[in-house]
Every structure is written in structure tokens, then in C-alpha cells.
Residue, then its C-alpha position, 0 to 999 in steps of 0.5 A: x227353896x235353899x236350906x238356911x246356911x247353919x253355922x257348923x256347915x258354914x264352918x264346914x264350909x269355911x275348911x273346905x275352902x281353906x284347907x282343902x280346895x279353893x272354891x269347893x266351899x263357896x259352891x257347898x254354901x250355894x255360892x256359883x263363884x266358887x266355880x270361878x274360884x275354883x278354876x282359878x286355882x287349878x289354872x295357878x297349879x298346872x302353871x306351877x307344876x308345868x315349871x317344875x316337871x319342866x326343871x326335873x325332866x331338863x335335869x333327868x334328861x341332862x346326863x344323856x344329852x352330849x351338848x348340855x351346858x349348865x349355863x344355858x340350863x339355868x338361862x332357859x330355867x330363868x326364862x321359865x321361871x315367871x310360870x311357877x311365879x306367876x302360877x303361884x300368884x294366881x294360887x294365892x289371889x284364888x285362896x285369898x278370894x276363898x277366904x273373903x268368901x269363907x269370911x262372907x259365908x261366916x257372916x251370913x250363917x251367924x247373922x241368920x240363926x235357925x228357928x227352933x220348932x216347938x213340938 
């Protein structure tokens, strides 16, 4: 049987899923969607550094190539451009996710106090 959900390991919980990764403190509360959470944020990551190492290769690459032309840098970066946005919007739908979660998580822990035991 699970161990009640405290309030400080809700609150522990609630960091974790706000300020460290996304996810990670759904599955410390026993909850098996923080995995989904969680791979939804790395999927909206490696989208976003895709587009970024993909600029700052293209511009390091560029003094050494002969045919480089500015205007045609900037059109490809337009093109590639929609992966940082769109990593970036699966980024905030996984945190925001985390914070329903973490809100969630809050609500059950202080809805169900632990019991003192008299000794």
C-alpha cells in the first residue's frame, strides 16, 4: 500500500515538477503521467536545440564555405525556424501540464492530513 501523500513531499514534489524537470515530480507523487509529462518535454527540447545548434553550425560553417550568401542563411533559417517555435510550445504545454499536476498533487496532500499515533 502507497504512503499518504505529506504536504512537505507534495511541496517537494510541486519543485520538482516547477523548477527542475517537468514530469519528475508527478511520478515522485505516484503518479505514472509524469512520464508522458516528462517525454514531452524532452521531445520540446531536443526540437529547440535541434534549431539552435543548427544556426550556430551554419554560422561557424559560414567563413569557410565559398558560396555563402547571407540572404539564403536567413531563408533556410526562416525555414527552420518553426522547430524552436514549435519545441518551444510543446516546452510550455509539458510545464504547464506539470503545474495542473503540481496544483493536483497540493490539493490531495492537504485534503488528506497524516494521522498522529498515540505512543
Amino acid at each position: 500500500m502507497p504512503k499518504p501523500l505529506t504536504v512537505s513531499k507534495a511541496w517537494a514534489c510541486v519543485a520538482m515538477n516547477q523548477l527542475a524537470f517537468p514530469g519528475a515530480g508527478t511520478v515522485m507523487a505516484g503518479r505514472k503521467i509524469g512520464y508522458v509529462q516528462g517525454i514531452l518535454m524532452v521531445s520540446g527540447f531536443l526540437l529547440t536545440m535541434y534549431f539552435f545548434l543548427w544556426y550556430i553550425g551554419s554560422l561557424m560553417q559560414a567563413p569557410f564555405k565559398n558560396d555563402w550568401n547571407e540572404t539564403a542563411f536567413y531563408t533556410e533559417a526562416s525555414r527552420t525556424k518553426w522547430t524552436a517555435i514549435l519545441g518551444a510550445i510543446i516546452c510550455a504545454a509539458a510545464w504547464l501540464w506539470a503545474l495542473v499536476s503540481s496544483l493536483s498533487i497540493l490539493k490531495e496532500a492537504r485534503s488528506h492530513p497524516p494521522v498522529l499515533q498515540n505512543r
